[in-house]
C-alpha positions in Angstrom: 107.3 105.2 129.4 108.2 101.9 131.6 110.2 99.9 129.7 110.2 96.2 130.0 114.0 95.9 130.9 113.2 98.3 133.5 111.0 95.9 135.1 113.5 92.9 135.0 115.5 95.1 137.0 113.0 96.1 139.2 111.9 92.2 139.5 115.4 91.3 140.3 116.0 93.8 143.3 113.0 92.9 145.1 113.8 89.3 144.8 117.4 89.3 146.3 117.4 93.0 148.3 120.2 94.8 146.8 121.8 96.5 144.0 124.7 94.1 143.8 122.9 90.7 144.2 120.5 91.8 141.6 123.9 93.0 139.4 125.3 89.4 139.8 122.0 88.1 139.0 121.7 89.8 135.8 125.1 89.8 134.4 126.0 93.3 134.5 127.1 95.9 137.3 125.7 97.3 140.3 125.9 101.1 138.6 123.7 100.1 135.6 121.2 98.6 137.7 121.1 101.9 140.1 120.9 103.4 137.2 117.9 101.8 134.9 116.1 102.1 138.9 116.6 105.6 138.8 115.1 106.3 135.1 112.5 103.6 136.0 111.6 106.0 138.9 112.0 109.2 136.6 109.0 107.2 134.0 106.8 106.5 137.7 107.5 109.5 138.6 107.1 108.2 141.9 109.8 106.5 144.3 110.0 102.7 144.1 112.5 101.6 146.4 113.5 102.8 149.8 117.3 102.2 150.9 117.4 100.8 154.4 121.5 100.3 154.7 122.6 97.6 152.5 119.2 96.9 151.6 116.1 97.7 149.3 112.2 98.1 150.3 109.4 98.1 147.8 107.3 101.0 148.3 104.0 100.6 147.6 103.9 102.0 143.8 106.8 99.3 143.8 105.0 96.6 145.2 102.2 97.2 142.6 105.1 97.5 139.6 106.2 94.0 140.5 102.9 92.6 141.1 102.3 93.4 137.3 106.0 93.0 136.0 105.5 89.2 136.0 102.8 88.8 133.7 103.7 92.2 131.6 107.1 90.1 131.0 105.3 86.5 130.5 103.2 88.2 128.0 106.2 89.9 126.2 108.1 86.6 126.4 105.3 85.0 124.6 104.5 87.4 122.1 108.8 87.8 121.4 108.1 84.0 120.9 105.1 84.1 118.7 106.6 86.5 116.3 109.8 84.7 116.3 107.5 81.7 115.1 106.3 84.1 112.5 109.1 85.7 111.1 110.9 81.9 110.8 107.8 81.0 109.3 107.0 78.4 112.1 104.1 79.9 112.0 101.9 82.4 110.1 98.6 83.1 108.1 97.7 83.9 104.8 94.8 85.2 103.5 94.7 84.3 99.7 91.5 85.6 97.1 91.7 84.2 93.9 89.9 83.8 90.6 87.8 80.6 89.6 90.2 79.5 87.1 93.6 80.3 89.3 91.5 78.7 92.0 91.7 75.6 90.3 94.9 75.5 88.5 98.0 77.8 90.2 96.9 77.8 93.7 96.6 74.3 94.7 99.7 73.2 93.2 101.3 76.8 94.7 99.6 76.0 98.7 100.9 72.1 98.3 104.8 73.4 98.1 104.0 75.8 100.8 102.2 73.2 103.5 105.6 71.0 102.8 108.0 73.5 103.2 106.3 75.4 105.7 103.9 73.7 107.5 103.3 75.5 110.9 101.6 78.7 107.6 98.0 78.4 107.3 96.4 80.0 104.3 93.1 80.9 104.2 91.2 81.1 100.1 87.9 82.8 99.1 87.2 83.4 95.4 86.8 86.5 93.8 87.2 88.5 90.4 89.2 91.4 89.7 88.3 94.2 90.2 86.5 93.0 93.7 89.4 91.4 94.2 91.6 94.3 94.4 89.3 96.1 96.8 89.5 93.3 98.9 93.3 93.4 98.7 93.2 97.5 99.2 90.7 97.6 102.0 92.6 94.8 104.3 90.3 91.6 103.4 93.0 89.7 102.0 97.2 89.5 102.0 97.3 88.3 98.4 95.1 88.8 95.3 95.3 86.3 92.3 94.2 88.7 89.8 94.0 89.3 86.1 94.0 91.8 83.4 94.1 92.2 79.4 96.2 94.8 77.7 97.0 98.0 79.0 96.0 99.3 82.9 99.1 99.2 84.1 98.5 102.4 86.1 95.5 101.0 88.1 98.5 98.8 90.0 100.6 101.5 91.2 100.1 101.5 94.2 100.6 97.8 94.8 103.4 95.0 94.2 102.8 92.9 91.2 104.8 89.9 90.8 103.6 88.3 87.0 102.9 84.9 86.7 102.2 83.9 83.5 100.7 85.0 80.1 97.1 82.9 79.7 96.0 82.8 76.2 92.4 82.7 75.0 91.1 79.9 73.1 87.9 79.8 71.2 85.3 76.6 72.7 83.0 75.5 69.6 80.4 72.2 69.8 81.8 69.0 68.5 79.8 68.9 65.6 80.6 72.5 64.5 81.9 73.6 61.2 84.8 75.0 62.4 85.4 72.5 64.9 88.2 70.4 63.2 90.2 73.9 62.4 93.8 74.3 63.3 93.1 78.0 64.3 89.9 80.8 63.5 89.9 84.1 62.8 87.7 85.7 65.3 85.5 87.2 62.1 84.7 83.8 60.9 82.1 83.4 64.0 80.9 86.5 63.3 77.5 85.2 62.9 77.1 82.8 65.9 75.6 82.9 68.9 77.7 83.8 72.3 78.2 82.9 75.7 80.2 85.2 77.5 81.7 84.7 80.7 82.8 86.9 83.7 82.0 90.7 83.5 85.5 91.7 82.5 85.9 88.6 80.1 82.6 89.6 78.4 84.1 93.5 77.9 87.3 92.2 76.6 85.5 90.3 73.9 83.1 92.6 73.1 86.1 95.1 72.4 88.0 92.4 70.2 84.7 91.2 68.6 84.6 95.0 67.4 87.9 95.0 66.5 87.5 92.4 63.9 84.2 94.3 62.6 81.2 92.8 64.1 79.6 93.4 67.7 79.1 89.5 69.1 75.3 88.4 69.8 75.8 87.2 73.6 72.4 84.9 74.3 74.2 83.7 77.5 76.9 84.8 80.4 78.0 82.9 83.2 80.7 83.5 85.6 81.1 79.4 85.7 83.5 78.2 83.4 82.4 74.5 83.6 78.6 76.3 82.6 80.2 78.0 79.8 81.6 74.5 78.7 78.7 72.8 78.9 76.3 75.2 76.9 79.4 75.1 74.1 79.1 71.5 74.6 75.2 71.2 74.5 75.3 73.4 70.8 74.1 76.3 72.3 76.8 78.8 71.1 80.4 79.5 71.0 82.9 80.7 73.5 86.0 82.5 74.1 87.7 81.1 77.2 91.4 81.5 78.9 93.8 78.8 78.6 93.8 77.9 82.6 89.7 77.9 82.7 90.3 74.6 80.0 92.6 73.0 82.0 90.2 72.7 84.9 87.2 71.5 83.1 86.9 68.5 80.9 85.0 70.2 77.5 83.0 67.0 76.6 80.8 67.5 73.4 83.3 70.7 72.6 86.1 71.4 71.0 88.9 74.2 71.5 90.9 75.5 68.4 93.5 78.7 68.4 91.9 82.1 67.8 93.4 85.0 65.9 94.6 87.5 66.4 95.9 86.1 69.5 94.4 87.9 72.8 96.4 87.0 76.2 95.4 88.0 79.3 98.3 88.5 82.0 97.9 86.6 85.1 99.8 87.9 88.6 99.8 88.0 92.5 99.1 91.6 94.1 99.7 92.5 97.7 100.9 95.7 99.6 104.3 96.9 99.6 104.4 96.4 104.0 102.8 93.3 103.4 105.4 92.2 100.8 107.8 92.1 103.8 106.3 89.7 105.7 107.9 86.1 105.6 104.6 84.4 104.9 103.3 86.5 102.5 106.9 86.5 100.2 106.7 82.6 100.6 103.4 82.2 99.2 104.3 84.7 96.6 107.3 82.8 95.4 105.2 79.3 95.4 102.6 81.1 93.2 105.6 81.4 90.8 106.9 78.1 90.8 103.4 76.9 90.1 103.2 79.2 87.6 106.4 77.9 85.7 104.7 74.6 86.0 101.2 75.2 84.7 
């Protein structure tokens, strides 16, 4: 294996002709540079220098080691630099997948305080729902997954490191004009008898299972996966709804009203990456601004 501080060495004999100039030019003695020559020599397995009195020849394996030592060092200079930029967070990339609603809400507010603190990191966002998004996050698509999940699963994360966020309640969506529209809060019974629209595949499973908790399996006429649709069929009379706290805040329900639903169901919002990846400045900075935006929202 040729090392790279072999090659300095090598560099420095052939420019001033002996072991001692190339000592002084280095800062060390003339016995530690004979002796990285000689293990450089042992890794050629070839002689590189011939001794000619007080001076040193390139042979021609040498000659061709410090034709290529110049740009093998430029190279590793510039990479030693680029990761130095990296590490100091001078520089750096992210790649972020969220969900719609965290899209809207945590992450702008999160990749704000990041560009201002750090701006030389550049972070990259594409939307997608759990459990996609944890594939994504698995099979080396992404760096950090803004993900979701309702009560219990905790195993399904093992392998990962979850940082929670925040506890997202659900609140029930009704038209303007409904009954129960002026209610402080609704038991989830008392629509047992409307019609639904359900929203992203693991939304819609988590109401059907409290829906059937409370007795009654919910009539679902329409499903969307976007939350400013879901609004606007609330809003247009067509149904009720069931949405998360943060989908509200990022749509303005006009003709709809929201009201507090028992018994309360929370979903918990957090930020998944890999345990190496966890490690790696950017990464760990975006992770903490997700939080702070977080305490915020």
């Amino acid at each position: 294996m040729i090392e790279a501080r072999h090659l300095r060495v090598l560099r420095a004999v052939a420019a001033t002709g002996s072991f001692s100039a190339a000592a002084r030019e280095l800062g060390c003695t003339q016995p530690a540079v004979s002796q990285q020559m000689k293990a450089l020599e042992a890794s050629a397995g070839t002689p590189l220098l011939i001794r000619t009195g007080r001076e040193m020849r390139l042979t021609q394996a040498g000659e061709v080691l410090v034709r290529h030592a110049s740009g093998i060092l430029a190279g590793l200079t510039a990479a030693e630099e680029e990761v130095a930029a990296i590490a100091g967070l001078r520089a750096g990339r992210v790649r972020l997948v969220s969900f719609p609603s965290g899209s809207s809400t945590l992450v702008p507010t999160a990749l704000a305080a990041l560009r201002a603190a750090h701006p030389g990191t550049r972070v990259s966002l594409v939307e997608a729902e759990p459990p996609r998004s944890i594939e994504m996050l698995r099979e080396g698509d992404c760096d950090i997954a803004l993900a979701f999940r309702y009560g219990g699963g905790q195993a399904e994360w093992d392998d990962l490191v979850v940082r929670p966020l925040l506890a997202d309640r659900l609140v029930g969506l009704v038209p303007e004009g409904h009954r129960l529209a002026g209610a402080e809060a609704v038991g989830i019974a008392e629509l047992a008898d409307e019609s639904w629209i359900a929203g992203c595949p693991r939304c819609r499973r988590q109401l059907v299972d409290v829906c059937e908790d409370a007795g009654f399996i919910p009539r679902i006429d329409f499903a969307t996966d976007d939350y400013p649709a879901v609004v606007g069929l609330v809003g247009a009379g067509l149904g009720v709804a069931v949405l998360p706290e943060l989908a509200i805040e990022s749509v303005r329900p006009k003709g709809a009203r929201t009201v507090a639903v028992e018994p309360a169901v929370e979903r918990e919002i957090v930020a998944l990456t890999l345990p190496d990846l966890a490690q790696v400045p950017a990464v760990a900075a975006t992770l903490d601004e997700l939080m702070h935006a977080a305490k915020r929202a």
